[in-house]
mmCIF file as Biopython writes it, N, C-alpha, C and O atoms, coordinates in Angstrom:
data_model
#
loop_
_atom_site.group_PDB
_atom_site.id
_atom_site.type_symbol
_atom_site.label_atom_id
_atom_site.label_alt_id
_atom_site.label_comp_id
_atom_site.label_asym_id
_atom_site.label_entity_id
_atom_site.label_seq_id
_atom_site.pdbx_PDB_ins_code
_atom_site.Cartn_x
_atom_site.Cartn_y
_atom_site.Cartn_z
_atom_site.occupancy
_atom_site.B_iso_or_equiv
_atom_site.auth_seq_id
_atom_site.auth_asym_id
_atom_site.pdbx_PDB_model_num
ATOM 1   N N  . UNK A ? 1  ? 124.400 82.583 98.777  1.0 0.0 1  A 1 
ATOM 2   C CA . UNK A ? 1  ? 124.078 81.201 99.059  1.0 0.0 1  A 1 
ATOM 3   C C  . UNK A ? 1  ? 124.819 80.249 98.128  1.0 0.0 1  A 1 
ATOM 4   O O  . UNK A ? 1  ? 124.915 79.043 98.353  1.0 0.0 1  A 1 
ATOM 5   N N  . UNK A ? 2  ? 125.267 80.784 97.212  1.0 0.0 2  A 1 
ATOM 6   C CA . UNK A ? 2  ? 126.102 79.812 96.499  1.0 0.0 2  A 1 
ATOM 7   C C  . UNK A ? 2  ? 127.194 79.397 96.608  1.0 0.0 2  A 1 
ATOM 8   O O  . UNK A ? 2  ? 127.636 78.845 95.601  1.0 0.0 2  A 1 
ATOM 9   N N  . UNK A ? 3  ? 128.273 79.480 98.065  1.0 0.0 3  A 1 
ATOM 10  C CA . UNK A ? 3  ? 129.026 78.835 98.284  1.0 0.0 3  A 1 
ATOM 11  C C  . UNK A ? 3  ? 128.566 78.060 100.021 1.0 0.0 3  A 1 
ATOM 12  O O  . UNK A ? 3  ? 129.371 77.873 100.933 1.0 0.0 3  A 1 
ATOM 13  N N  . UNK A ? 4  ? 127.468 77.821 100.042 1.0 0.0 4  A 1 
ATOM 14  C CA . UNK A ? 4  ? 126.914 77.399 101.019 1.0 0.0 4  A 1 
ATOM 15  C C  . UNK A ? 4  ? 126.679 75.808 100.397 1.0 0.0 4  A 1 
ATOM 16  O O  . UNK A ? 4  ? 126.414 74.834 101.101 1.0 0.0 4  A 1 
ATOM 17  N N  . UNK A ? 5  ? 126.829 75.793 99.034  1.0 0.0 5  A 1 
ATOM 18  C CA . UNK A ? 5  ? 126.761 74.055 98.948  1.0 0.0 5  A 1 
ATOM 19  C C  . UNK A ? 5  ? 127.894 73.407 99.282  1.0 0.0 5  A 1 
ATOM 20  O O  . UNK A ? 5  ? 127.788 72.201 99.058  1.0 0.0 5  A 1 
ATOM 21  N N  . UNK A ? 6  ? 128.810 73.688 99.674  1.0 0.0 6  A 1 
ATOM 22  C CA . UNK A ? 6  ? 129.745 72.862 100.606 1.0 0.0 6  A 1 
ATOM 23  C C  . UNK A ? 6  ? 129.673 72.491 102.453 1.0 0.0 6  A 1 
ATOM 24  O O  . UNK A ? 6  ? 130.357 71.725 103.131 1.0 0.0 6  A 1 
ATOM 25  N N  . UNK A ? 7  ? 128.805 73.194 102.736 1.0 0.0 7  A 1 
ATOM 26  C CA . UNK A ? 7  ? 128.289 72.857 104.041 1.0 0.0 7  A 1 
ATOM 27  C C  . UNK A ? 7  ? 126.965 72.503 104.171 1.0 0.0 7  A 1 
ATOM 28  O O  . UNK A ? 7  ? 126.570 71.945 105.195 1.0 0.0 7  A 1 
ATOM 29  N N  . UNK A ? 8  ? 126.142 72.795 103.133 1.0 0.0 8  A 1 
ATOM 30  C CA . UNK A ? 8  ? 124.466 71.835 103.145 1.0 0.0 8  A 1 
ATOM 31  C C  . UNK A ? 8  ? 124.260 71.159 101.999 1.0 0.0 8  A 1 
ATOM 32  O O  . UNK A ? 8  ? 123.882 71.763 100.995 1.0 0.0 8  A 1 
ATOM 33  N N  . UNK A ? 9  ? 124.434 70.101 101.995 1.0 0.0 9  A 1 
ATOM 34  C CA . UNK A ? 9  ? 124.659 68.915 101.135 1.0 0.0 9  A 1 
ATOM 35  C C  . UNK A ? 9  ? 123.682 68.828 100.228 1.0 0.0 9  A 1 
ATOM 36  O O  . UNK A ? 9  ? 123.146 69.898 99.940  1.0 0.0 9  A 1 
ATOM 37  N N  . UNK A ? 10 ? 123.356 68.018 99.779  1.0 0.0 10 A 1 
ATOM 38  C CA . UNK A ? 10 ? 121.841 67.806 98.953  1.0 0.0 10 A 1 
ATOM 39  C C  . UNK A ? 10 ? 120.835 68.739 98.996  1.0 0.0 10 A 1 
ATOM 40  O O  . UNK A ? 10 ? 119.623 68.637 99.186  1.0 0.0 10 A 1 
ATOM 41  N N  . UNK A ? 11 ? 121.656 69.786 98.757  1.0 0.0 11 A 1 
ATOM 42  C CA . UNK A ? 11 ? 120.744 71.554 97.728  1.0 0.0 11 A 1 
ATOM 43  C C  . UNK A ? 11 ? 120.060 71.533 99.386  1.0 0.0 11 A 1 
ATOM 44  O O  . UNK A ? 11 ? 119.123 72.257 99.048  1.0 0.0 11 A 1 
ATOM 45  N N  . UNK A ? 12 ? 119.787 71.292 100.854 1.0 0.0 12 A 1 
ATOM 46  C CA . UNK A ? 12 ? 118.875 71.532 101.977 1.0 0.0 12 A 1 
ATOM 47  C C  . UNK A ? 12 ? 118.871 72.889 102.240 1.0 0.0 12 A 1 
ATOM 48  O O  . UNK A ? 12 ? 118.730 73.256 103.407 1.0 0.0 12 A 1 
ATOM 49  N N  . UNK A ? 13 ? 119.003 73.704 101.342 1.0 0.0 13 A 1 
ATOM 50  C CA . UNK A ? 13 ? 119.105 74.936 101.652 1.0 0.0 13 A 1 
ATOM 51  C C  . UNK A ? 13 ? 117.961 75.842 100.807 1.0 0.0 13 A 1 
ATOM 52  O O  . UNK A ? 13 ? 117.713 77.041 100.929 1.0 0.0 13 A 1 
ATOM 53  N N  . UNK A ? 14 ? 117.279 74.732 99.801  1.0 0.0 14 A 1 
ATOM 54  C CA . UNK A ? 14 ? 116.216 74.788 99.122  1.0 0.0 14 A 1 
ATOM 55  C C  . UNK A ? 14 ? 115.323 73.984 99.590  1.0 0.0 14 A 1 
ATOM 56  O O  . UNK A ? 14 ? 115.629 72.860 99.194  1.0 0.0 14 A 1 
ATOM 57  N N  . UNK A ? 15 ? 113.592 73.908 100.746 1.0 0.0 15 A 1 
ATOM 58  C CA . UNK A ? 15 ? 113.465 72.833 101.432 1.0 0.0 15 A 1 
ATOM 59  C C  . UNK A ? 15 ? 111.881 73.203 100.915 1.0 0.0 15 A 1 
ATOM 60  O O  . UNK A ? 15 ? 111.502 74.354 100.699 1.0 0.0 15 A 1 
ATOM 61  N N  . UNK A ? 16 ? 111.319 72.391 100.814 1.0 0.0 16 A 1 
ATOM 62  C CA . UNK A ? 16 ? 109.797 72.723 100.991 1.0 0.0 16 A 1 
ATOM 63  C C  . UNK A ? 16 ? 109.059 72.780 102.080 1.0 0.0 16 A 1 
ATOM 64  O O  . UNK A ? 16 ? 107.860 72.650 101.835 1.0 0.0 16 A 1 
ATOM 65  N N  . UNK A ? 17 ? 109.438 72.991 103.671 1.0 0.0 17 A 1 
ATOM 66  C CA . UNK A ? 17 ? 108.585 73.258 104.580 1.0 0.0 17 A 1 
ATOM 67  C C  . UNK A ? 17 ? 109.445 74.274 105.338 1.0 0.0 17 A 1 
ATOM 68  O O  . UNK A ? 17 ? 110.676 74.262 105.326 1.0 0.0 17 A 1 
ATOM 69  N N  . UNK A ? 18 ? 108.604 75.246 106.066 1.0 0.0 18 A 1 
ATOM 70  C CA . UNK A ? 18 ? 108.925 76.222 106.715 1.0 0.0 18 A 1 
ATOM 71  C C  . UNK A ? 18 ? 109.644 75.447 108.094 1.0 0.0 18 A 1 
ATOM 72  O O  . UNK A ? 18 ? 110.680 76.017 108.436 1.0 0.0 18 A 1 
ATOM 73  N N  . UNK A ? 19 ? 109.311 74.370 108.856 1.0 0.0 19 A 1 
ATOM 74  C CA . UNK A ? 19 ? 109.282 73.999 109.702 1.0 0.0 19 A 1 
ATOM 75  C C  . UNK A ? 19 ? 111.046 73.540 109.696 1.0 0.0 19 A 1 
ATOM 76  O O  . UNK A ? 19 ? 111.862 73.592 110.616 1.0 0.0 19 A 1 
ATOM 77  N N  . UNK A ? 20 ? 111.208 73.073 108.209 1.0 0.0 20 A 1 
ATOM 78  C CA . UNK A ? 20 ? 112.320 72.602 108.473 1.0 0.0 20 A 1 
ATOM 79  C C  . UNK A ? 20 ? 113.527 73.707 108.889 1.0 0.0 20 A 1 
ATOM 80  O O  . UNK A ? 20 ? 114.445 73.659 109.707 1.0 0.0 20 A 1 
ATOM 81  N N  . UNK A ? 21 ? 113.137 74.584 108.057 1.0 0.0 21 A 1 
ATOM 82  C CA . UNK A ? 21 ? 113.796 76.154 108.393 1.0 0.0 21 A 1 
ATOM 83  C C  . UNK A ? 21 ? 114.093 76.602 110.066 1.0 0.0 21 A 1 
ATOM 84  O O  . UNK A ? 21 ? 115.109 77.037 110.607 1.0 0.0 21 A 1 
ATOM 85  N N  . UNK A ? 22 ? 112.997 76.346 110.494 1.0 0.0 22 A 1 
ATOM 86  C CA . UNK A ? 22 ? 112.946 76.710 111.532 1.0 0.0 22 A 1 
ATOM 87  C C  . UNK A ? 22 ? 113.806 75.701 112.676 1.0 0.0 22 A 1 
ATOM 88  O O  . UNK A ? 22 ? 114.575 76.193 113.503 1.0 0.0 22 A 1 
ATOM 89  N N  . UNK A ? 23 ? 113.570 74.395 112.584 1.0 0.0 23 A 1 
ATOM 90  C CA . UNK A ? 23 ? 114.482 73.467 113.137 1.0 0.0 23 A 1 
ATOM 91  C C  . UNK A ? 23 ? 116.129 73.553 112.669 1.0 0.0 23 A 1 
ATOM 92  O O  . UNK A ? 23 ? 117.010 73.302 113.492 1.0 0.0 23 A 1 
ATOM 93  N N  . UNK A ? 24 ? 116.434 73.919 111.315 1.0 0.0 24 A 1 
ATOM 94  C CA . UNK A ? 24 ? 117.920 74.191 111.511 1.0 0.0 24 A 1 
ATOM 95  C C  . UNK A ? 24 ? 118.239 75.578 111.984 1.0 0.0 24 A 1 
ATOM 96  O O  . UNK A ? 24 ? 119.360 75.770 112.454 1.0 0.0 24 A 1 
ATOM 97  N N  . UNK A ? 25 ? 117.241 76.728 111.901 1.0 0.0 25 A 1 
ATOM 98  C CA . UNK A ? 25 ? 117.394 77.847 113.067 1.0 0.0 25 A 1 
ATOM 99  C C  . UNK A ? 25 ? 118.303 77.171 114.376 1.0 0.0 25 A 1 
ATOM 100 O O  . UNK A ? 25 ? 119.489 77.139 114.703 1.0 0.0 25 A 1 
ATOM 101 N N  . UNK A ? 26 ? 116.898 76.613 114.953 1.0 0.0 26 A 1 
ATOM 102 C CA . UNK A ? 26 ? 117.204 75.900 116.143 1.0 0.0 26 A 1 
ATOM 103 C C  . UNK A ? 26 ? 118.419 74.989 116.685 1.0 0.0 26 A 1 
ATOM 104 O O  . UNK A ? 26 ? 118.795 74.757 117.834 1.0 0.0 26 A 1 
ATOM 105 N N  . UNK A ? 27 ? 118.949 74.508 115.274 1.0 0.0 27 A 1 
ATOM 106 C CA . UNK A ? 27 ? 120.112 74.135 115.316 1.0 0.0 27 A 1 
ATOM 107 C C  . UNK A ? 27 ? 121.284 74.787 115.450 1.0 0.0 27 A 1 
ATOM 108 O O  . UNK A ? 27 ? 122.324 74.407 115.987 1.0 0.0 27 A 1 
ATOM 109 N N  . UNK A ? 28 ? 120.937 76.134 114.739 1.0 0.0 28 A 1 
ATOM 110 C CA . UNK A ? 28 ? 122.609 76.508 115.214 1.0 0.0 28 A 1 
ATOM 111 C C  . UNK A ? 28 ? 122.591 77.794 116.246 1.0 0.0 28 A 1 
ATOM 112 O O  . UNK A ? 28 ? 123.508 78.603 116.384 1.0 0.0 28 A 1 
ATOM 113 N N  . UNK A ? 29 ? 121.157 77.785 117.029 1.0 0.0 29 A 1 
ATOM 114 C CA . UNK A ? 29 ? 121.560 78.675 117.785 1.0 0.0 29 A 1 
ATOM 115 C C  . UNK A ? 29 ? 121.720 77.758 119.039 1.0 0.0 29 A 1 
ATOM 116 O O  . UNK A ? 29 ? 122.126 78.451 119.972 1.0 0.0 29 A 1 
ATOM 117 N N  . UNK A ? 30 ? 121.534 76.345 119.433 1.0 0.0 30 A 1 
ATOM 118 C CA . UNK A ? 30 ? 121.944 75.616 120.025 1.0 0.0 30 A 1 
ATOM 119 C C  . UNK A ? 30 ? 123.400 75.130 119.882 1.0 0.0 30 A 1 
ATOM 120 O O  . UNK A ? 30 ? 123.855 74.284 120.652 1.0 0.0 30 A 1 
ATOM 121 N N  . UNK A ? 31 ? 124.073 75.639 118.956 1.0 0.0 31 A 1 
ATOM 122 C CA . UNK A ? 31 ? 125.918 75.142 118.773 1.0 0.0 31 A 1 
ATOM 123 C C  . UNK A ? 31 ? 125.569 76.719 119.129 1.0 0.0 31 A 1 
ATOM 124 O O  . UNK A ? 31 ? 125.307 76.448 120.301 1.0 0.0 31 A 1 
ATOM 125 N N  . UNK A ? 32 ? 125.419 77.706 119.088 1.0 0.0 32 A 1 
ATOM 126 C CA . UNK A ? 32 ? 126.336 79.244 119.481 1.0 0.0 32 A 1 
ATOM 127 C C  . UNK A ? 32 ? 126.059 79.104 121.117 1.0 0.0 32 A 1 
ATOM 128 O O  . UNK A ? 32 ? 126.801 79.735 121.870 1.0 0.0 32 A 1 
ATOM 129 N N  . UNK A ? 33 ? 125.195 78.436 121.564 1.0 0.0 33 A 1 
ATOM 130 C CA . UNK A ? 33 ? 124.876 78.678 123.104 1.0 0.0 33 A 1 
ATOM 131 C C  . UNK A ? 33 ? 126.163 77.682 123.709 1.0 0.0 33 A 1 
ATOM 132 O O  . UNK A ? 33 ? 126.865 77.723 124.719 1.0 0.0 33 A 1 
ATOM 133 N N  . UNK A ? 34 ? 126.080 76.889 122.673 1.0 0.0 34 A 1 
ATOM 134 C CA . UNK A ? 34 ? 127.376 75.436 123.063 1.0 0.0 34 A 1 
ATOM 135 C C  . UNK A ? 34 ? 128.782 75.763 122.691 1.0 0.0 34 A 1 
ATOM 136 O O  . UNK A ? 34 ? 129.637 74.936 122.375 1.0 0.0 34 A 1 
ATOM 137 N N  . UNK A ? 35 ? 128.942 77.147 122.766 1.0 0.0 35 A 1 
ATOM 138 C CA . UNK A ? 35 ? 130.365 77.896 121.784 1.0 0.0 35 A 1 
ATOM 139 C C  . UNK A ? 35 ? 131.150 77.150 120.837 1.0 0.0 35 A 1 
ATOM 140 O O  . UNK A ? 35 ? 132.367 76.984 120.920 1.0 0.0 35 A 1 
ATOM 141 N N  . UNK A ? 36 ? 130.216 76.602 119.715 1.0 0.0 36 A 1 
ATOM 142 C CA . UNK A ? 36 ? 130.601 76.035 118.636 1.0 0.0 36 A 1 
ATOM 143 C C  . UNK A ? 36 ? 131.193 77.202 117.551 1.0 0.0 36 A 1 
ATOM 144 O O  . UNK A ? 36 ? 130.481 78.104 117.109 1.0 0.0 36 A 1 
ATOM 145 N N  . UNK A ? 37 ? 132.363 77.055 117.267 1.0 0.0 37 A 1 
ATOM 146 C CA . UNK A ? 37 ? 132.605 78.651 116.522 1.0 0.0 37 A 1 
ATOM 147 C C  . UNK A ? 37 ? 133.133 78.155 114.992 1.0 0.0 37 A 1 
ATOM 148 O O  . UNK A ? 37 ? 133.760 78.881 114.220 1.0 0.0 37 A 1 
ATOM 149 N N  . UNK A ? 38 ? 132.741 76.760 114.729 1.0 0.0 38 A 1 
ATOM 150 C CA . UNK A ? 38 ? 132.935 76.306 113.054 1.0 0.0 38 A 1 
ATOM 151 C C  . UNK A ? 38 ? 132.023 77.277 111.887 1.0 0.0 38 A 1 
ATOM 152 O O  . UNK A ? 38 ? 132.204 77.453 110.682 1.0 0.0 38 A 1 
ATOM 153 N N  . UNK A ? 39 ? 131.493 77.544 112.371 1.0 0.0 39 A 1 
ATOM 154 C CA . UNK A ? 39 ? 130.231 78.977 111.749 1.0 0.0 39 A 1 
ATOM 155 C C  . UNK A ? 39 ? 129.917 79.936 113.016 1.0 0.0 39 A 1 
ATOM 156 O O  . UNK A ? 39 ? 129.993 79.957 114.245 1.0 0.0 39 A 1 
ATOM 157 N N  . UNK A ? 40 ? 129.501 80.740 111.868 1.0 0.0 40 A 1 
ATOM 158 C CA . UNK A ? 40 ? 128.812 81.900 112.083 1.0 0.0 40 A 1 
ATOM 159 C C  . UNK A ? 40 ? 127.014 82.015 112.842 1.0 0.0 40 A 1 
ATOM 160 O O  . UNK A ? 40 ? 126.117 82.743 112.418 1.0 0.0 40 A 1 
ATOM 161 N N  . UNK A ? 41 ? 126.943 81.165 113.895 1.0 0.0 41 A 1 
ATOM 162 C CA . UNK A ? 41 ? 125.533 80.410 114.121 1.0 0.0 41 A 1 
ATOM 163 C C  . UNK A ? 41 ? 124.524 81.154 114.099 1.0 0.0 41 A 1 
ATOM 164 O O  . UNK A ? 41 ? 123.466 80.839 113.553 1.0 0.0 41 A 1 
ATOM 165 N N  . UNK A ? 42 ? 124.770 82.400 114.787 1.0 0.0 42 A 1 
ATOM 166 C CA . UNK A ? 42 ? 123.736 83.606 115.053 1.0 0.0 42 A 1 
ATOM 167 C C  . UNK A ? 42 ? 123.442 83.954 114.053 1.0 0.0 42 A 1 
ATOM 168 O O  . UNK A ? 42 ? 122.227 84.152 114.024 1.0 0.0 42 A 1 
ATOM 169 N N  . UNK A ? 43 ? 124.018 84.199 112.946 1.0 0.0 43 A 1 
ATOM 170 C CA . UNK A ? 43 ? 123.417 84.976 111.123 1.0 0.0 43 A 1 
ATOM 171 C C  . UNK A ? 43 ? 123.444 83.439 110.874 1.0 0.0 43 A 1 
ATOM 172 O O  . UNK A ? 43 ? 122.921 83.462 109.760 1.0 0.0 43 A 1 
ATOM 173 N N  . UNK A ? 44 ? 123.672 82.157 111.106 1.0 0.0 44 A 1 
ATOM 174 C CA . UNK A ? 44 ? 123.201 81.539 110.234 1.0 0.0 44 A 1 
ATOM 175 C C  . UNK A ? 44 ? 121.523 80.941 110.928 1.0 0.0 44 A 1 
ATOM 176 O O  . UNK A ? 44 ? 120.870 80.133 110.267 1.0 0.0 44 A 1 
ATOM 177 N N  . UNK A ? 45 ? 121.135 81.330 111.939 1.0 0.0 45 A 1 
ATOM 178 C CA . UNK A ? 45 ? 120.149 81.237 112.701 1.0 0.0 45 A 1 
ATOM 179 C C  . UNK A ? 45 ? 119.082 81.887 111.801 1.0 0.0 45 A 1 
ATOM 180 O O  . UNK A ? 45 ? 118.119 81.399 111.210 1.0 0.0 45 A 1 
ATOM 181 N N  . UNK A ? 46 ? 119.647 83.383 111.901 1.0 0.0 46 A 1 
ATOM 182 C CA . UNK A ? 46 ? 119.014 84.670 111.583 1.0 0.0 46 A 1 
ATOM 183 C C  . UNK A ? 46 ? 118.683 83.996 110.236 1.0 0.0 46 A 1 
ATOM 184 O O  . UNK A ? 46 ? 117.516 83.617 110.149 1.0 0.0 46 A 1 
ATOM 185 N N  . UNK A ? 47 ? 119.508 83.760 109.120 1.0 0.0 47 A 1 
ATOM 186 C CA . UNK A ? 47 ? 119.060 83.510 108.045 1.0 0.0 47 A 1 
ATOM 187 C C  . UNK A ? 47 ? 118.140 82.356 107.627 1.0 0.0 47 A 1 
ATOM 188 O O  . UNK A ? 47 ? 117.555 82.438 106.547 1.0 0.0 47 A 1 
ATOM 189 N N  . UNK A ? 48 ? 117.978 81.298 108.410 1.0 0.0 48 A 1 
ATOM 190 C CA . UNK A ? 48 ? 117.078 80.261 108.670 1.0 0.0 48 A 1 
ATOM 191 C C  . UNK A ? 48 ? 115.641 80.925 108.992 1.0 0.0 48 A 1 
ATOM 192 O O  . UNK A ? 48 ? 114.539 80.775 108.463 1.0 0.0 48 A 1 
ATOM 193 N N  . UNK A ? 49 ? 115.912 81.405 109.643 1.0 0.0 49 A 1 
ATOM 194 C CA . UNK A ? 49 ? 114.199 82.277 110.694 1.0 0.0 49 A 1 
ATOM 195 C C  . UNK A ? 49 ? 113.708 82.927 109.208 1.0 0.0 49 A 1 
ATOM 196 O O  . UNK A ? 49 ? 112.645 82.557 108.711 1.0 0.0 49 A 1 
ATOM 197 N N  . UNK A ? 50 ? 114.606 83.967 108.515 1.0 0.0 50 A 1 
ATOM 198 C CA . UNK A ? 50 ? 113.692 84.724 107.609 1.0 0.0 50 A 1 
ATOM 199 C C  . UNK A ? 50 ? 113.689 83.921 106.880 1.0 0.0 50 A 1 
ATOM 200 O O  . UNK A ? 50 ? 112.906 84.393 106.056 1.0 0.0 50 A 1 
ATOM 201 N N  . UNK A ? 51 ? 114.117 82.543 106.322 1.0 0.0 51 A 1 
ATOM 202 C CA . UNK A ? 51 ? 113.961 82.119 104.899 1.0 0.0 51 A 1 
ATOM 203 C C  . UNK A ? 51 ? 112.627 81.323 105.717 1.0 0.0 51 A 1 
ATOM 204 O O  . UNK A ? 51 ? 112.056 80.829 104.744 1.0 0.0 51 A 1 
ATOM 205 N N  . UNK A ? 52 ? 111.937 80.981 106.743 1.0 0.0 52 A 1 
ATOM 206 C CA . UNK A ? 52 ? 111.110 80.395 107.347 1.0 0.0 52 A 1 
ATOM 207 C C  . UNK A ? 52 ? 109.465 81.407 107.206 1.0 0.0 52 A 1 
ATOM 208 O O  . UNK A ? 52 ? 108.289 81.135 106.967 1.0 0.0 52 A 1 
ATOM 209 N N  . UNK A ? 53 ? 110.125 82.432 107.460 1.0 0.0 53 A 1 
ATOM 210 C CA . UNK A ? 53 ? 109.133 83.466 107.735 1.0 0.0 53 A 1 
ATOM 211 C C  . UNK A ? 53 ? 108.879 84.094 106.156 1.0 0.0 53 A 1 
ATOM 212 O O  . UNK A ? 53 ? 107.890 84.821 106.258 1.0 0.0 53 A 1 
ATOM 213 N N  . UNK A ? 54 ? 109.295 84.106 104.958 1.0 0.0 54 A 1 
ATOM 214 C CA . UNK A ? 54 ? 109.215 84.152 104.101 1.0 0.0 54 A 1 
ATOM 215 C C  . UNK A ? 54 ? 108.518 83.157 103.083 1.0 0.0 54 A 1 
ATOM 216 O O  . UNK A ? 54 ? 108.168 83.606 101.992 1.0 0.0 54 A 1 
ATOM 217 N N  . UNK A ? 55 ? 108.350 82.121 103.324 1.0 0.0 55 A 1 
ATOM 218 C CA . UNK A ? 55 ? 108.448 80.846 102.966 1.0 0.0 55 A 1 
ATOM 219 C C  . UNK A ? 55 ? 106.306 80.667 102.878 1.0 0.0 55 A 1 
ATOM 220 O O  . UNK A ? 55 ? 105.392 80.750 103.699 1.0 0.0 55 A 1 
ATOM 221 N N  . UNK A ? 56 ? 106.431 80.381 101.293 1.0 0.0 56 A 1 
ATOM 222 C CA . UNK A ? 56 ? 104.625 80.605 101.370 1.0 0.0 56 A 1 
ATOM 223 C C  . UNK A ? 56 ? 103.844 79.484 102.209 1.0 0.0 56 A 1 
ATOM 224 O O  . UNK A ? 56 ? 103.197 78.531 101.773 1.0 0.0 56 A 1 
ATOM 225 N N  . UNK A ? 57 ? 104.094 79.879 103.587 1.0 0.0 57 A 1 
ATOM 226 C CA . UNK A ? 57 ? 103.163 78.722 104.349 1.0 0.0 57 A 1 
ATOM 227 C C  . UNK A ? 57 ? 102.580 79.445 105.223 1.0 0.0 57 A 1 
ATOM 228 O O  . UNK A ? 57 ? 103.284 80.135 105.961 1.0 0.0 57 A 1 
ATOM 229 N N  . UNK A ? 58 ? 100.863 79.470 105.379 1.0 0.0 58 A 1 
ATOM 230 C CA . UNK A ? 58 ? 100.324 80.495 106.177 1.0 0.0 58 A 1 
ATOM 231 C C  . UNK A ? 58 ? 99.547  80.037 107.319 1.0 0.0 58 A 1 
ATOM 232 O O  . UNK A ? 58 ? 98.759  80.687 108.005 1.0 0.0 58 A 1 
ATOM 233 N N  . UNK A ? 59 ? 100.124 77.986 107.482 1.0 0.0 59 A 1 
ATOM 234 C CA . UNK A ? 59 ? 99.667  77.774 108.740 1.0 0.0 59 A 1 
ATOM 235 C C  . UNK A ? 59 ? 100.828 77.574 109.754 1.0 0.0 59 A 1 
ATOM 236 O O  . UNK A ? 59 ? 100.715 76.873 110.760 1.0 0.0 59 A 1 
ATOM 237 N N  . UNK A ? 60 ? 101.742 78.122 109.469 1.0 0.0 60 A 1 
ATOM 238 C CA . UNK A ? 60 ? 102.734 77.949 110.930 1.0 0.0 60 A 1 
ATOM 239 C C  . UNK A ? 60 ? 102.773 79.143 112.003 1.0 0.0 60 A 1 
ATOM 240 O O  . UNK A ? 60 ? 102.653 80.367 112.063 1.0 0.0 60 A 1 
ATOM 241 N N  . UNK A ? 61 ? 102.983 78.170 112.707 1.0 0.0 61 A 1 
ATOM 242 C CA . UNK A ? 61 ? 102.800 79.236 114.181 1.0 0.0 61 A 1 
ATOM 243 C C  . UNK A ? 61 ? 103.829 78.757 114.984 1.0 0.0 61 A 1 
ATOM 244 O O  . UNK A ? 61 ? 103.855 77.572 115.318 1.0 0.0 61 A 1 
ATOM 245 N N  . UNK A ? 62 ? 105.029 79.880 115.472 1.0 0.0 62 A 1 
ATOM 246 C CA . UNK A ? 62 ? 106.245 79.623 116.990 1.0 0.0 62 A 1 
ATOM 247 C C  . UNK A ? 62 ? 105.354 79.820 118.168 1.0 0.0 62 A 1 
ATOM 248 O O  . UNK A ? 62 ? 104.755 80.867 118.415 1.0 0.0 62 A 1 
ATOM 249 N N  . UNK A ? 63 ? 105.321 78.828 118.808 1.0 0.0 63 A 1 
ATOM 250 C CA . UNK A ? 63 ? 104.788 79.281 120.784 1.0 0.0 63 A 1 
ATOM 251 C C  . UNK A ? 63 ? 106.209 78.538 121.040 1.0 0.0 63 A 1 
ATOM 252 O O  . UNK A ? 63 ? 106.661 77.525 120.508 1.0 0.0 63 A 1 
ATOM 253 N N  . UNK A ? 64 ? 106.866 79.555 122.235 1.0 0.0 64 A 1 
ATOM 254 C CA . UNK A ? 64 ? 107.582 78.831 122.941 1.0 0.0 64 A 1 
ATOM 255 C C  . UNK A ? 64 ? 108.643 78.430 122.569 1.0 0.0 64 A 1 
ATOM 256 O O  . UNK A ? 64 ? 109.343 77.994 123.483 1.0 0.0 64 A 1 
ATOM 257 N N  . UNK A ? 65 ? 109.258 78.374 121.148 1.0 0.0 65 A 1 
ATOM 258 C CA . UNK A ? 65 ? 110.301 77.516 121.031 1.0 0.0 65 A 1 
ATOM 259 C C  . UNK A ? 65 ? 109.615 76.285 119.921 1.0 0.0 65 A 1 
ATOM 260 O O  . UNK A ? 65 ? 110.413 75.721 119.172 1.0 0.0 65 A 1 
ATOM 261 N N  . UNK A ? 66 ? 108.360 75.964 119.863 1.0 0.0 66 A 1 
ATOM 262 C CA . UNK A ? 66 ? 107.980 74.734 119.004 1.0 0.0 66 A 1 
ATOM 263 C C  . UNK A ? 66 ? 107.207 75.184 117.873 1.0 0.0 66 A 1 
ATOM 264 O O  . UNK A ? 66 ? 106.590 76.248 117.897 1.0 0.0 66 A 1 
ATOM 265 N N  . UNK A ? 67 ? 107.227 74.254 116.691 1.0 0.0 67 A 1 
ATOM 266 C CA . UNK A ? 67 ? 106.406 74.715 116.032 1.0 0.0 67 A 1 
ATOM 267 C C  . UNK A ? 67 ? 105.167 74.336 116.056 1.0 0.0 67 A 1 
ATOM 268 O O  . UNK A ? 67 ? 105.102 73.149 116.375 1.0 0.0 67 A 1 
ATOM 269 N N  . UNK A ? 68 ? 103.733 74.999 115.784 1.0 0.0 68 A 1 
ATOM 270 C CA . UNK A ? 68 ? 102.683 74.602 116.083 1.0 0.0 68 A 1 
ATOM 271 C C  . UNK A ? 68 ? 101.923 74.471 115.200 1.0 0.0 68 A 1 
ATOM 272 O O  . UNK A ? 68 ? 100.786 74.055 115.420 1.0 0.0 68 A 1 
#
């Protein structure tokens, strides 16, 4: 992760809500569906989801695509 501060600006790669994790998930698996090929979207998806799912918050819940 330490040459990832040239593509997430203001440290956002350290966030305090799971949710946000989960919305830049959502972000780049929406550029891989849009064949955006400036990254790696799918592992950078993947790595969003577990830093989400890791992340000490024990009221979030995925239905569907949203967070709940």
């Amino acid at each position: 992760m330490s040459n990832s501060a040239a593509t997430h600006p203001d440290n956002d790669r350290v966030h305090p809500a799971a949710e946000y994790y989960i919305a830049r998930a959502e972000d780049h698996l929406r550029l891989s569906r849009a064949a955006d090929q400036r990254q790696d979207h799918l592992s950078h998806a993947a790595t969003r989801i577990l830093m989400a799912v890791t992340w000490p918050c024990k009221n979030i819940r995925v239905t569907r695509g949203k967070v709940a």
